[in-house]
C-alpha positions in Angstrom: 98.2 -42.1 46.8 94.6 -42.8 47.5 94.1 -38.5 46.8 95.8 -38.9 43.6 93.3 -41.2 42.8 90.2 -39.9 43.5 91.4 -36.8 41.8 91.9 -39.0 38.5 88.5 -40.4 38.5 86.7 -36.9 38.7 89.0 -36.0 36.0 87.4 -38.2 34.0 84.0 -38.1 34.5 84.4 -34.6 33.6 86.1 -35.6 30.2 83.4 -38.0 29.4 80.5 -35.8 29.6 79.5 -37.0 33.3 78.1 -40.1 31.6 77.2 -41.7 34.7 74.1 -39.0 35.1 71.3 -40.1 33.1 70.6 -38.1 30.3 67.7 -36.0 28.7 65.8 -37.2 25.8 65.9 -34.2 24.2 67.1 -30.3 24.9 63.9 -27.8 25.9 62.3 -25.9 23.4 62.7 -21.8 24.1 59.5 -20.2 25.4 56.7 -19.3 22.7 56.2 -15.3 22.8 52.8 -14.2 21.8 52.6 -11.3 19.9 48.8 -9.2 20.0 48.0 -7.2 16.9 46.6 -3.5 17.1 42.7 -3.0 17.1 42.0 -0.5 14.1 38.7 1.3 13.4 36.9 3.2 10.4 36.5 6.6 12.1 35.1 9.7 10.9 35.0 13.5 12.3 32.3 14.8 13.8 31.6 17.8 11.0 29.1 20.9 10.9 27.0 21.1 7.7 23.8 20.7 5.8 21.7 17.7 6.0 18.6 16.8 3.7 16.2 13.9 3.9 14.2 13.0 0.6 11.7 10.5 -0.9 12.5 9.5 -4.9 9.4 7.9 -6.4 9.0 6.6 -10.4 5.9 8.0 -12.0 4.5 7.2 -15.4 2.0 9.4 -17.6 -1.5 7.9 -18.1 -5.5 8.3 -18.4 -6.2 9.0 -14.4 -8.6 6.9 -14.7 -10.1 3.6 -16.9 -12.6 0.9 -17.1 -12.9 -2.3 -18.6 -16.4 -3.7 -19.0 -17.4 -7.6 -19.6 -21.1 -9.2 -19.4 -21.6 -11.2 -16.5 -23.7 -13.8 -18.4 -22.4 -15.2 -21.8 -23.7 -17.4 -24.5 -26.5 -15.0 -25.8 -26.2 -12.7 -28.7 -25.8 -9.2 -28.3 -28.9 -6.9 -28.6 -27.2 -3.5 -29.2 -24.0 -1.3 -28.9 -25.1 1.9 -28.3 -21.3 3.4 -28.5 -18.0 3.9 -31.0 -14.4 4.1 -30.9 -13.5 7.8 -29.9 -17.3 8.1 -28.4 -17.7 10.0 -25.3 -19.6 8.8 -22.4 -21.0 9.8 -19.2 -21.4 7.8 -16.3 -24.4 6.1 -16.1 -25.2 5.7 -20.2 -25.8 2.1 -20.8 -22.9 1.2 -23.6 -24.3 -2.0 -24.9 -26.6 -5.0 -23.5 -27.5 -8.7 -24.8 -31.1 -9.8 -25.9 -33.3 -9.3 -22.9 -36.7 -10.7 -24.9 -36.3 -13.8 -22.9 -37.0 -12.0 -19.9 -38.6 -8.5 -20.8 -42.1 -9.8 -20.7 -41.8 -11.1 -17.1 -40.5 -8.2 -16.0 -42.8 -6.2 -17.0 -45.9 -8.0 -14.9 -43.1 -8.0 -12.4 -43.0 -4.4 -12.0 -47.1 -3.9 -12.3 -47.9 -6.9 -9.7 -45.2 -5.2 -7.3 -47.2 -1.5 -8.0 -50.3 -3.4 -7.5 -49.3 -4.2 -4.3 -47.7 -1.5 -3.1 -51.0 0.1 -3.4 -53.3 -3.1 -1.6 -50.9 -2.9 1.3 -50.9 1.1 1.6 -54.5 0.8 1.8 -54.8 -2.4 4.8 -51.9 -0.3 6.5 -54.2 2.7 6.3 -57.4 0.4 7.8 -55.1 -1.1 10.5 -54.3 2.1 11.3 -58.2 2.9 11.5 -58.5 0.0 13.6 -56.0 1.1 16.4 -57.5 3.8 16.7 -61.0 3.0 17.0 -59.3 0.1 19.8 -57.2 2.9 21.5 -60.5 4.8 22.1 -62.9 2.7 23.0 -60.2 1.6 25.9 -59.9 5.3 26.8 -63.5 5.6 27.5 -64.8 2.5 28.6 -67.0 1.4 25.7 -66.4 -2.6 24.1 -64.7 -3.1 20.2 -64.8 -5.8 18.3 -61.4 -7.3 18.5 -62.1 -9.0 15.7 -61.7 -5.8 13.1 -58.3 -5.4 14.5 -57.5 -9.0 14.0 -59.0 -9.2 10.4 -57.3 -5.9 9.6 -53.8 -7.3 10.7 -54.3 -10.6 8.8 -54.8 -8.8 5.6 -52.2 -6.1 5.9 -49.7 -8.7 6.8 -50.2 -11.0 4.1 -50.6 -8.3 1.6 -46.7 -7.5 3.5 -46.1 -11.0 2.6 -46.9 -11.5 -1.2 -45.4 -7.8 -1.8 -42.2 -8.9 -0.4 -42.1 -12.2 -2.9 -43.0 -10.2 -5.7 -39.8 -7.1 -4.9 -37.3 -10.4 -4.6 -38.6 -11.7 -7.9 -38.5 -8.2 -9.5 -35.0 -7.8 -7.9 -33.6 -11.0 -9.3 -35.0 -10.2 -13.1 -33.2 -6.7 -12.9 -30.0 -8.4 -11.3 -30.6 -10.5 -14.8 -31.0 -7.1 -17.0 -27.8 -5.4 -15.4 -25.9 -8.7 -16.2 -26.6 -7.9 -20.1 -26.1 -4.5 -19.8 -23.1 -2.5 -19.9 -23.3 0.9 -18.0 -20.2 3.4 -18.0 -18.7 4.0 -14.4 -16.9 6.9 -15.0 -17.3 9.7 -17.5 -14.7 8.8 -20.6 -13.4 8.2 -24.5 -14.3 4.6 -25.6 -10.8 3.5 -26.3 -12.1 -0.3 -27.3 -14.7 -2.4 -28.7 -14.2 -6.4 -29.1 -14.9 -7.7 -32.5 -17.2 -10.4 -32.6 -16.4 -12.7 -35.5 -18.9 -13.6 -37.7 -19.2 -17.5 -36.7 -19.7 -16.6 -33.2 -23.6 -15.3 -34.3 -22.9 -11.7 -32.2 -22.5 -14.4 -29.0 -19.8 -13.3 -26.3 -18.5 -15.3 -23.4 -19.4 -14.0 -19.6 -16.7 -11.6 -18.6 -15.0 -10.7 -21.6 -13.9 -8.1 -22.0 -16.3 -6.3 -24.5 -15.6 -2.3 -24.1 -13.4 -0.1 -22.2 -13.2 3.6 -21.4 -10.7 6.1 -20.3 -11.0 9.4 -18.4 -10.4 12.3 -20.7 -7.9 13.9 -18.2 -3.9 12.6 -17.8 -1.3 12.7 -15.2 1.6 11.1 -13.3 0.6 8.1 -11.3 2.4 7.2 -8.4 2.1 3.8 -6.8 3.3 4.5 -3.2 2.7 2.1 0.1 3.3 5.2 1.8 1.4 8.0 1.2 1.4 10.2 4.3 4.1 12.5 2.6 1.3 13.5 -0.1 -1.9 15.9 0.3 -4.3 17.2 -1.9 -3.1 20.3 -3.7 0.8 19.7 -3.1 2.9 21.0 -6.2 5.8 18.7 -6.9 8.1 18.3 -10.1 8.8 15.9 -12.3 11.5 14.9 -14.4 10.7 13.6 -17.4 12.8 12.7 -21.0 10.8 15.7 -22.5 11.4 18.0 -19.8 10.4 18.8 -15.9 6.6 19.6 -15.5 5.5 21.0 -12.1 2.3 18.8 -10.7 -0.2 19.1 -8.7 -1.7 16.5 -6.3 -5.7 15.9 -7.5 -6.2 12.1 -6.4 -5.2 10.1 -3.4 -6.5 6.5 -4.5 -5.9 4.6 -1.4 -7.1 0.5 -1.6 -9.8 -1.2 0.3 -9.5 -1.3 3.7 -8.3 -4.5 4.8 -6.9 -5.9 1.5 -4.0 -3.8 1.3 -2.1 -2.6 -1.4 -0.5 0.2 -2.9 -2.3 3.8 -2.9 -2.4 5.7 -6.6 -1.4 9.2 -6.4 -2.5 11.3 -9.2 -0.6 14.3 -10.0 -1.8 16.5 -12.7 0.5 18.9 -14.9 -0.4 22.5 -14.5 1.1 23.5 -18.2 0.8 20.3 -19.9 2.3 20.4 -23.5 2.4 18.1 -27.0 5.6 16.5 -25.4 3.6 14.9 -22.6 2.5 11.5 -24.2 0.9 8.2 -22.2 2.9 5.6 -21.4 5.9 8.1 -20.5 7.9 7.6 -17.0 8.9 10.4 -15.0 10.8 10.9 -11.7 10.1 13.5 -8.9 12.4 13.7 -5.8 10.6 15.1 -2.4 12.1 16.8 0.6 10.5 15.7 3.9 13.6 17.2 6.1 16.8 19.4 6.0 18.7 21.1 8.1 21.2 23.6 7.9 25.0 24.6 9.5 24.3 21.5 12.3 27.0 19.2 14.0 26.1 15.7 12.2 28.2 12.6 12.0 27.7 9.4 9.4 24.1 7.5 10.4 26.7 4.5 10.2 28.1 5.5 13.7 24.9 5.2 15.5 24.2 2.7 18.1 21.3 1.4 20.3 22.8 0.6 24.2 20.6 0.2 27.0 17.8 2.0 24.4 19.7 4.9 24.2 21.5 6.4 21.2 24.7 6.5 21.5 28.2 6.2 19.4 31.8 4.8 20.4 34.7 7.6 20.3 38.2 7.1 20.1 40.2 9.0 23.2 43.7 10.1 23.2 45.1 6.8 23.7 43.3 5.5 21.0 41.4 3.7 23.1 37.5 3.1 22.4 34.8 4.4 24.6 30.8 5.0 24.7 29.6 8.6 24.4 25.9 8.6 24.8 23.9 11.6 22.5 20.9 13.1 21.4 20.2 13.1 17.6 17.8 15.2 15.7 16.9 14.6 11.6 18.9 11.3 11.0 18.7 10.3 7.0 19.6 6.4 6.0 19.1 4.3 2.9 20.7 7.0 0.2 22.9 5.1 -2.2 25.6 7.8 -1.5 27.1 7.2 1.6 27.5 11.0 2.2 24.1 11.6 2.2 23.8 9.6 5.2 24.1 11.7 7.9 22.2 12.2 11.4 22.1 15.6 13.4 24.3 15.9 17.1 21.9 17.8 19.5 24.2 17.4 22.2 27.3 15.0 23.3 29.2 15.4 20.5 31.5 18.6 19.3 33.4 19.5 15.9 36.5 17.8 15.4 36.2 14.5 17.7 36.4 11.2 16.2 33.7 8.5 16.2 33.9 4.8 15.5 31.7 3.6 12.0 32.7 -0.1 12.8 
């Protein structure tokens, strides 16, 4: 009887859902399975073929050279122009100058009392010269000199020295003052310009105004370049213009002051200039600095820098990346066609293999 029972009560504790275990808060939640994408690349094919490096410069047609002149003292009336428009001028002819009466007369006694002098202190030099001498001699052979000569003598070539240097300053300030009124061409030219002076000004211009400019009689194609190493004197280039291509030669290499930097002008001259060719006109020319041709090359894009040396990342037959290390030769960058980009495999690379761009 008592088996009966105990059979009963496991019979129901297995009906009820064995209710007198505790039971869980909530069922498990199945295990997460992480799922890792494939790594793709931008590859290209190591190819054989033609590679060409190049410089493209913008030119424009123009005088090759020009000046613009200006007083450097204003507020007095102009003397003189000496020039007109179309006029051509040598380097060196004075163009135009203000009134100099001011100063003419005083620069006159200016240059006689520096003559004057010039003459006094050649003559003391020429006594203390005497006087040296006569010193130098009487030491050699034993005999006294008046040490006073030679004193007297120095005295007066010295302060003859002295007044004769006053007087070149003061003549050198009163011609600084004449060159500021003057106008002198710098280079040989057309006048292209003369200011008009309106009549209430009284023929009176203001310092540094510009009063007349000149232009070089010869054109060509400037170039402003900060690198000019690519250029020599005598190099024939062509340039594309909207009149036509003109072959040019090199004839000026204007490079700036040292130490202020700047662009250097390169002038390029046409060797058969025709009507066509008018200032003011921009042209184009496109230089080769490199090629080479049938060469294994691969996109400049796949270059890398490891350990300083060059080398790319190839793709194996597993797909899998890996570092090749190479030696390049002409490598071109910076073309706004990507295809132009290429760099030259020396060695570590073959036809037909793949390399990794990014």
């Amino acid at each position: 009887m008592k088996k009966v029972a105990v059979l009963a009560l496991a019979a129901c504790l297995l009906l009820s859902g064995c209710g007198l275990f505790p039971a869980e808060e909530e069922l498990r939640k199945a295990p997460v399975v992480q799922t890792v994408e494939d790594e793709y690349f931008t590859t290209a094919t190591v190819k054989t073929g033609n590679i060409r490096d190049y410089v493209s410069e913008h030119c424009t047609y123009q005088y090759q050279s020009s000046q613009s002149l200006s007083f450097e003292v204003g507020g007095e009336a102009i003397k003189e122009t000496y020039v007109t428009l179309g006029q051509k001028v040598f380097a060196g002819d004075v163009l135009a100058e203000l009134s100099i009466d001011s100063i003419e007369e005083e620069l006159e006694e200016s240059r006689k009392l520096v003559a004057q002098l010039e003459e006094e202190a050649s003559y003391y030099e020429g006594l203390l010269s005497i006087e040296k001498e006569r010193e130098s001699l009487a030491k050699r052979y034993g005999k006294s000199y008046d040490e006073d000569k030679l004193k007297k003598a120095t005295n007066a070539y010295e302060e003859c020295a002295g007044r004769k240097y006053v007087a070149e300053l003061r003549l050198g300030e009163l011609e600084s003052s004449v060159n500021a009124r003057r106008l002198v061409a710098g280079i040989d030219g057309i006048v292209d310009y003369i200011r008009e002076i309106p009549a209430w000004y009284n023929g009176r211009i203001n310092a540094r105004e510009k009063y007349i400019s000149i232009h070089s009689e010869k054109t060509g194609f400037v170039i402003p370049t900060l690198d000019d190493s690519i250029y020599h004197f005598g190099d024939v280039f062509t340039v594309v213009t909207e009149a036509g291509s003109y072959e040019c030669e090199v004839v000026k290499i204007n490079r700036p002051v040292e130490g202020k930097g700047g662009r250097t002008n390169i002038v390029l001259e046409p060797l058969h200039p025709d009507e066509n060719l008018t200032v003011g006109m921009s042209g184009d020319l496109i230089i080769e600095t490199g090629s080479r041709t049938d060469v294994v090359y691969i996109p400049t894009y796949a270059l890398r820098k490891i350990d300083g040396k060059t080398a790319v990342y190839v793709t194996d037959e597993k797909g899998m990346r890996n570092i090749r290390f190479i030696e390049i030769g002409l490598s071109v960058e910076g073309k706004s066609d990507p295809e132009e980009n290429r760099t030259e495999v020396i060695s570590g690379l073959t036809p037909g293999e793949t390399v990794i761009l990014k």
